[in-house]
C-alpha positions in Angstrom: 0.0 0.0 0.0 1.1 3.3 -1.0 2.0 6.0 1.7 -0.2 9.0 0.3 -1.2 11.4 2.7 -5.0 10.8 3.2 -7.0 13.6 4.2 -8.9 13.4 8.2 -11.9 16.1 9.3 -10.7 17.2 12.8 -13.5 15.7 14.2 -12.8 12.3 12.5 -9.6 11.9 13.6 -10.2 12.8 17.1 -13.1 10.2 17.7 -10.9 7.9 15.5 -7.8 8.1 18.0 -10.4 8.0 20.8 -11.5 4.3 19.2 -8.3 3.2 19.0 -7.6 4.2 22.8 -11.0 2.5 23.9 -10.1 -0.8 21.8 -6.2 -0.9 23.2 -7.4 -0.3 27.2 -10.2 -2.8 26.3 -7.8 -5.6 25.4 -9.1 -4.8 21.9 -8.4 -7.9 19.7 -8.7 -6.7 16.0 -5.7 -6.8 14.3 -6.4 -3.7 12.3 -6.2 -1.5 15.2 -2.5 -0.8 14.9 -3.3 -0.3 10.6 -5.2 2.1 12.2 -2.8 3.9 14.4 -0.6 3.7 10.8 -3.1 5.2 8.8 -4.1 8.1 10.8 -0.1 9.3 11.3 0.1 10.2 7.5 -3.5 12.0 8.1 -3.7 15.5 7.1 -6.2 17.2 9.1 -8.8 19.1 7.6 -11.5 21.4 8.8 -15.0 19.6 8.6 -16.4 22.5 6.4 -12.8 21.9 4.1 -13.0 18.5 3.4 -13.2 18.1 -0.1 -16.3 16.5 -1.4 -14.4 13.7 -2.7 -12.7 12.4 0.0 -14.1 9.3 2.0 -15.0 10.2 5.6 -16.5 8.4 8.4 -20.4 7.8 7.7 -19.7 8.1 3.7 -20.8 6.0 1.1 -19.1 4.4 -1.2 -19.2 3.1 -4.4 -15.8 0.4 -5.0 -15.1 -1.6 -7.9 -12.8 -4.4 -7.9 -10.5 -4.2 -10.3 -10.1 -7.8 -11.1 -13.5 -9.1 -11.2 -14.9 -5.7 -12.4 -17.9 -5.8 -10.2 -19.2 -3.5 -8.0 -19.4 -3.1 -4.2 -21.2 0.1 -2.6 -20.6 0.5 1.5 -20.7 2.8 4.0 -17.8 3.7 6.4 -19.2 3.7 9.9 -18.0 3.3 13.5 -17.7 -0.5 14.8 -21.4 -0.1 17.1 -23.1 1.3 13.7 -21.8 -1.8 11.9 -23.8 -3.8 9.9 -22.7 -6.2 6.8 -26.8 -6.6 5.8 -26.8 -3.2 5.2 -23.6 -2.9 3.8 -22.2 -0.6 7.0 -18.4 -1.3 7.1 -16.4 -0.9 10.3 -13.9 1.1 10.0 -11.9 -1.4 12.1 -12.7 -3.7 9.3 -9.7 -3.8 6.2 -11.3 -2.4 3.9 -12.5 0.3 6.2 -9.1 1.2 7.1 -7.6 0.9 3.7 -10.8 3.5 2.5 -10.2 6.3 5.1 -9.1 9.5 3.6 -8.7 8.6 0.5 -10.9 10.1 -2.8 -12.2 9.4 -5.9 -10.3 7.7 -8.4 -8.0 6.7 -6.2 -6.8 2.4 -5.6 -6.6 0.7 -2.8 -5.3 -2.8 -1.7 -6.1 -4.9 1.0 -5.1 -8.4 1.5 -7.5 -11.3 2.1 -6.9 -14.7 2.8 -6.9 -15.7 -0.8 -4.2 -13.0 -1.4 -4.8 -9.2 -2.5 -8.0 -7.7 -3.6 -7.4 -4.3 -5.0 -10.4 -1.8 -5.4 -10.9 1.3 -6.9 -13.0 3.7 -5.3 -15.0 4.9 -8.7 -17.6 7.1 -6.5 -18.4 8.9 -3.3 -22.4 8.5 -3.5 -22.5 10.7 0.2 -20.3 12.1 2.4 -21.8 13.9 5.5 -19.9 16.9 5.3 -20.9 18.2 1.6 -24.4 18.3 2.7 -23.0 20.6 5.5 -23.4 17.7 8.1 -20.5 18.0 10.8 -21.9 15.6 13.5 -22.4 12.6 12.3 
């Protein structure tokens, strides 16, 4: 995985760090906390009324197509008590969710799965909270 900088609201990265304190002190077992911890220290912080409309934030949706198989995936990037796979709400704590954060439009991503590496582009940002002027969720 490339080490672009990824682009964080404020308020994202705040409540983010705040998970990955709350999972560590809670003898947190998901491997993808410390991917986490990773991500988030080549996060440049952002204003929520910045962000660029482009770029995935927590509660967006996504549209992600993989790029061998060519179909389509569409999720939302939510926080681990929101998740839900019937719905197609993706913890951030989850790969992909990690490998998603920050990152915009057009952009690839790679995460590996036990079969090897699935690599996704994100072709779409259907919502994100903060280009409807929605800095709370």
């Amino acid at each position: 995985m490339d080490n672009n900088v990824i682009y964080l609201t404020e308020q994202d990265y705040k409540r983010l760090v705040d998970l990955i304190q709350v999972q560590r002190q809670g003898n947190g077992t998901a491997a993808n906390i410390g991917q986490l911890g990773e991500e988030l220290k080549r996060a440049k912080l952002v204003a929520s009324d910045e962000i660029p409309a482009n770029v995935i934030t927590m509660n967006s949706k996504v549209l992600l197509r993989d790029l061998q198989k060519g179909t389509e995936m569409e999720i939302t990037l939510v926080y681990p008590k929101d998740a839900d796979i019937s719905s197609r709400k993706i913890s951030i704590l989850a790969p992909v969710g990690t490998a998603i954060i920050g990152c915009k439009e057009g952009d690839v991503v790679e995460w590996p799965v036990p079969s090897g590496t699935i690599n996704y582009k994100i072709d779409k940002i259907l919502f994100q909270p903060e280009a409807t002027g929605n800095y709370t969720l």
